[in-house]
C-alpha positions in Angstrom: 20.5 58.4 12.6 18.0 56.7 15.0 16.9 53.9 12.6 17.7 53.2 8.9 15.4 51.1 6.7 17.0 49.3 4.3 15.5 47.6 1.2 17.0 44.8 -1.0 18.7 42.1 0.5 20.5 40.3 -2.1 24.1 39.4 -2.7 25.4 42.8 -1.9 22.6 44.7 -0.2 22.5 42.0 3.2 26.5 42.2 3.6 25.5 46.3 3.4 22.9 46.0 5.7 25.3 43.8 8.5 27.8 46.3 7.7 25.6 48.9 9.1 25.2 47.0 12.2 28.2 46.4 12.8 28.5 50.2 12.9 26.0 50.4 16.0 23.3 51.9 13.3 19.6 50.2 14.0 18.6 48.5 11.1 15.2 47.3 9.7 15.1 45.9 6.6 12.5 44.2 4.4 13.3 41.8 1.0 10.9 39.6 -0.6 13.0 36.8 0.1 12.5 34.7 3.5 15.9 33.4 3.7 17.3 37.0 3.9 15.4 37.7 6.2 16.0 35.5 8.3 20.0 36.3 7.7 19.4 40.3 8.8 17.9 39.3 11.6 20.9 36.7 12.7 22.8 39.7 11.9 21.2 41.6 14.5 18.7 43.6 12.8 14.9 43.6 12.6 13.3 41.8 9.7 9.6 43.1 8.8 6.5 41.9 6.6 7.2 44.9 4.3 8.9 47.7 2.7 6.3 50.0 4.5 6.8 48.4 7.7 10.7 48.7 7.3 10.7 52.7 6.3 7.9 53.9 9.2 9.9 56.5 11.6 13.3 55.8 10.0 15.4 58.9 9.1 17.2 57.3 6.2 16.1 54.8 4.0 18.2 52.7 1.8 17.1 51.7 -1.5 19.3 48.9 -2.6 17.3 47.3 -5.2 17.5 46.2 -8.8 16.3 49.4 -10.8 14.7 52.5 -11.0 11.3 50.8 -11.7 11.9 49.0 -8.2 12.7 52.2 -6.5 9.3 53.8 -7.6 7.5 50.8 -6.3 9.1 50.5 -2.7 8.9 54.3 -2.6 5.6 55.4 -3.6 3.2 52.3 -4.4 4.0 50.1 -1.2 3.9 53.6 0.9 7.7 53.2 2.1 8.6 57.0 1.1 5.4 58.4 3.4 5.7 56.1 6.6 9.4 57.6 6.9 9.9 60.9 9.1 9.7 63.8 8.3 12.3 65.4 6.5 14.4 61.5 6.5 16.7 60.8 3.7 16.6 58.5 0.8 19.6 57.2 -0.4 19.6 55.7 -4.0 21.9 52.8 -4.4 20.5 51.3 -7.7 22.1 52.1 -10.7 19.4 54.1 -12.6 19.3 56.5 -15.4 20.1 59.7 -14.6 17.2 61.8 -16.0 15.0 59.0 -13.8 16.7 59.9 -10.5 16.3 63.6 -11.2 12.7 62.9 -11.9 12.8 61.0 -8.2 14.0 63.2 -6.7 11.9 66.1 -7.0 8.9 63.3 -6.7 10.5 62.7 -2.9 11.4 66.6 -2.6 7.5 67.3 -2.9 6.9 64.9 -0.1 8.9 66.5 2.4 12.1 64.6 2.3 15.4 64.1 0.5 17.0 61.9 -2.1 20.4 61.4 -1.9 22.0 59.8 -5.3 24.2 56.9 -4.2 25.2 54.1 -6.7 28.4 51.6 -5.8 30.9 50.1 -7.7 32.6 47.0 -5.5 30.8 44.5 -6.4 29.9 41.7 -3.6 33.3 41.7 -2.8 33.3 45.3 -2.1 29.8 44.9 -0.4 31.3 42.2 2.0 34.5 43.6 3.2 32.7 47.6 3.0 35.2 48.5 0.7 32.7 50.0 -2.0 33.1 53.4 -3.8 29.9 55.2 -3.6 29.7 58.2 -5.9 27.3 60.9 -4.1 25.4 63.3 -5.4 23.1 65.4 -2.9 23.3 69.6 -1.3 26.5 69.3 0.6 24.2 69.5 4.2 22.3 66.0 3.3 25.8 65.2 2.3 27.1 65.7 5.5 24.0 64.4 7.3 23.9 61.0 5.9 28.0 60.6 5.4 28.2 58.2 8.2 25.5 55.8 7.0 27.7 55.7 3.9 31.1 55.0 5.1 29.7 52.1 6.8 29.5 50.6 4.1 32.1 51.7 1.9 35.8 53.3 2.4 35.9 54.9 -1.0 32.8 57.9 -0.1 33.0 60.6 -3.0 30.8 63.6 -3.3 30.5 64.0 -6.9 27.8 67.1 -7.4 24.8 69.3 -5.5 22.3 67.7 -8.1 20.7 63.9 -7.6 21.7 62.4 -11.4 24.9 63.3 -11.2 26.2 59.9 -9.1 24.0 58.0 -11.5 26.1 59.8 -14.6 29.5 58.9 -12.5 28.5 55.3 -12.5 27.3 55.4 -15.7 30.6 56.2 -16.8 32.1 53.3 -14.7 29.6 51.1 -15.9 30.6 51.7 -19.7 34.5 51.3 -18.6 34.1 47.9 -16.5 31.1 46.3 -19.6 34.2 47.2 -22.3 37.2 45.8 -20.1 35.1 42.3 -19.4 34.4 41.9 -22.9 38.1 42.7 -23.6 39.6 40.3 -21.6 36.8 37.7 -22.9 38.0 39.0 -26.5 41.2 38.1 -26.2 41.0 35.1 -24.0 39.2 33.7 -26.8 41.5 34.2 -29.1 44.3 33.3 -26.9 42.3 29.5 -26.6 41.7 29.9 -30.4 45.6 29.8 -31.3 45.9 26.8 -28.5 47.5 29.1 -25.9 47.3 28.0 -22.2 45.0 30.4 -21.0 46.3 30.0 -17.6 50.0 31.2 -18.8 48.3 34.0 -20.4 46.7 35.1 -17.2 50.0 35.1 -15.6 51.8 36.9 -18.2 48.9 39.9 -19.0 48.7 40.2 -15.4 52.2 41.6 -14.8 52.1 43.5 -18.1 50.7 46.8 -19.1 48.2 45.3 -20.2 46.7 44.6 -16.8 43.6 45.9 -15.5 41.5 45.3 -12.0 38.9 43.5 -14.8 41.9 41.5 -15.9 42.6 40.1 -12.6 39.6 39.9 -11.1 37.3 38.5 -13.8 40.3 36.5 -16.0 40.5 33.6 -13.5 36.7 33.2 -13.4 36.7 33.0 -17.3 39.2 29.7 -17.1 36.3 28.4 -15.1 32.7 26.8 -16.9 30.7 27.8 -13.4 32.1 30.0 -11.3 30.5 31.8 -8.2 28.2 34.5 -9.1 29.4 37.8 -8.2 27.5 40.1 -11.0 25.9 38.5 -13.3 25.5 39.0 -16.9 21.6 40.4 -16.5 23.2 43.3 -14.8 25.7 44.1 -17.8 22.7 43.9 -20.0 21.1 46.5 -18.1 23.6 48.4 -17.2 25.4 48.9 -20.5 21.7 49.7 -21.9 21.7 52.7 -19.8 25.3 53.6 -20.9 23.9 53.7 -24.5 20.3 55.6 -23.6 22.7 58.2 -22.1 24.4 58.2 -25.3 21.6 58.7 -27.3 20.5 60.8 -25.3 23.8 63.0 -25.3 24.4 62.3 -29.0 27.6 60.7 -28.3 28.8 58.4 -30.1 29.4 55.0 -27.7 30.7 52.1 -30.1 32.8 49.8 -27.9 29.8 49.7 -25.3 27.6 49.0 -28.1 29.5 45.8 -29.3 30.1 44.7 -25.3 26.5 45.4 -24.9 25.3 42.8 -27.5 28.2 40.2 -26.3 26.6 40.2 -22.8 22.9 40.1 -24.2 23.5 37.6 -26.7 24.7 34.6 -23.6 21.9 36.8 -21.4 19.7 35.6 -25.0 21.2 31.9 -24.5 20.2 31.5 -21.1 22.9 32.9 -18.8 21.7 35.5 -18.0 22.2 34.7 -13.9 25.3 33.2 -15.0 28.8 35.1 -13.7 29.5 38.3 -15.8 32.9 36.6 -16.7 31.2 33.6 -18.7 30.9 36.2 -21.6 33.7 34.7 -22.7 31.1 31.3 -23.8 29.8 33.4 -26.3 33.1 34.9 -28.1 33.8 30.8 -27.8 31.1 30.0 -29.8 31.6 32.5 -32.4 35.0 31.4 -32.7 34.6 28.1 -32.5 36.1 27.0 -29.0 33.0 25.1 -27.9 29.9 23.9 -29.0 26.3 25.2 -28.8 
C-alpha cells in the first residue's frame, strides 16, 4: 500500500492510525477534531482539512468512525470514496448492521472499488497495544491484498466469509455476548453491595472462580469506581445492542437477555451517562435496588 487514508481519530482510531505508522505504512488521516489532528501528525502522519483531502490517491481507506450513517457521509457526500484510486480498498471498521454494509458495499462496488468488512473488538486497550481481533469479511484476493494494513493494527486477523455483512454479523454476535456479561457482572455486583458484601472481596473471589469472565476482570474493577476512565462508553452499548436486537427481528430470533441489558445501558444513557464508562451500568441496577440515590 502506497498511502492509506484513515478517517476517525478518536480514542481508538488515532492509536490505530500510529499503529500503522509505526508499520512504515504512509498515513493521512482527517477527523473533525483539531487536537487529533495535531496528535497524527506528532505521530508522523499527515493531517488534512478533510475526509476528501485524506482519501485522494490512497489505495486503502480506513473508515473508523461511529456508524453506518457516518460511513455514507465520508464516503459518498464529502467525495472521500471517488478521490481514492482506482480499484483502492475500503475497509469498514464501524460496527454497522449487516444488511447496511451489504448495501455499501455494492454502492462502492459500482464505483470501481472494494469494501472490505472489518469491525474490532479490543477496545482502546486493544487499539493501543494493536492487539485487536478484526473479523474480515471480503473475496479472499482483497483479503490477501489489504492483510497487512490489518495486522498492523491487530494480532488477532480472522477471515470470517467472501461476503461484506458477514464481519458485521460476527461482531454482532460479540456485541450481544460482551452487552449481556457487563450487565451481568453489574447484576450481581449490585446485589453483592445490596446484602453489604465488600465488593472488592467479591472481585477477588469471582475472579478465580468459574464464574470468571474477560468482562469480569476487565470491567468489575471499574464498577468499584464512581468515575473511571472512559474506555467504551455506554452510548456505544446503546447502539450496539440495538443492532443486536434489529438483527433479531430481523432473523426472528428470539434475543431476551440482550433485550433486558439493552434497556439497562439505555436507561443510565437516559440519565445522562451516556459518555460515562460502560462499567457505570452498574449506577443504574444501584438505583433500582436501592444502593444510592437519584
Amino acid at each position: 500500500m502506497n498511502q492509506v487514508a484513515f478517517i476517525g481519530l478518536g480514542a481508538m482510531g488515532l492509536p490505530m492510525a500510529s499503529n500503522l505508522l509505526a508499520a512504515r505504512f504512509p498515513v493521512a488521516g482527517f477527523d473533525m477534531n483539531p487536537q487529533a489532528l495535531a496528535a497524527l501528525r506528532q505521530a508522523g502522519g499527515r493531517a488534512c482539512d478533510s475526509a476528501r483531502d485524506a482519501a485522494a490517491g490512497a489505495d486503502a481507506l480506513v473508515l473508523m468512525v461511529v456508524n453506518a450513517a457516518q460511513a455514507e457521509q465520508v464516503l459518498f457526500e464529502d467525495g472521500a470514496l471517488e478521490a481514492l484510486a482506482d480499484e483502492a480498498v475500503v475497509v469498514l471498521m464501524a460496527t454497522c448492521p449487516s444488511a447496511v454494509v451489504t448495501r455499501l458495499a455494492e454502492r462502492v462496488r459500482r464505483a470501481g472499488r472494494q469494501l472490505v468488512d472489518a469491525p474490532v473488538s479490543g477496545g482502546v486497550v486493544g487499539a493501543r497495544a494493536g492487539t485487536l481481533s478484526i473479523m474480515t469479511a471480503a473475496p479472499a484476493a482483497i483479503f490477501e491484498r489489504i492483510a497487512p494494513v490489518l495486522r498492523a493494527m491487530g494480532d488477532k486477523v480472522f477471515h470470517v466469509g467472501e461476503e461484506p455483512g458477514q464481519g458485521a454479523v460476527v461482531k454482532t454476535v460479540n456485541q450481544l455476548l460482551c452487552g449481556v456479561h457487563i450487565a451481568a457482572v453489574a447484576e450481581a455486583f449490585s446485589l453483592a453491595r445490596k446484602a453489604g458484601v465488600d465488593l472488592q472481596v467479591l472481585l477477588e473471589i469471582m475472579s478465580g472462580s468459574a464464574a470468571s469472565s474477560w468482562m469480569l476482570k476487565d470491567r468489575g474493577p471499574r464498577m468499584l469506581r464512581d468515575d473511571p476512565e472512559v474506555t467504551s462508553a455506554i452510548d456505544i452499548f446503546v447502539k450496539d445492542l440495538g443492532i443486536v436486537l434489529a438483527s433479531g427481528s430481523d432473523s426472528r430470533a428470539a434475543l431476551p437477555l440482550a433485550a433486558a441489558a439493552h434497556q439497562m445501558f439505555l436507561a443510565t444513557a437516559g440519565r445522562g451517562l451516556g459518555q460515562a464508562d460502560d462499567s457505570q451500568v452498574i449506577q443504574s441496577y444501584d438505583l433500582i435496588n436501592g444502593n444510592r440515590q437519584a
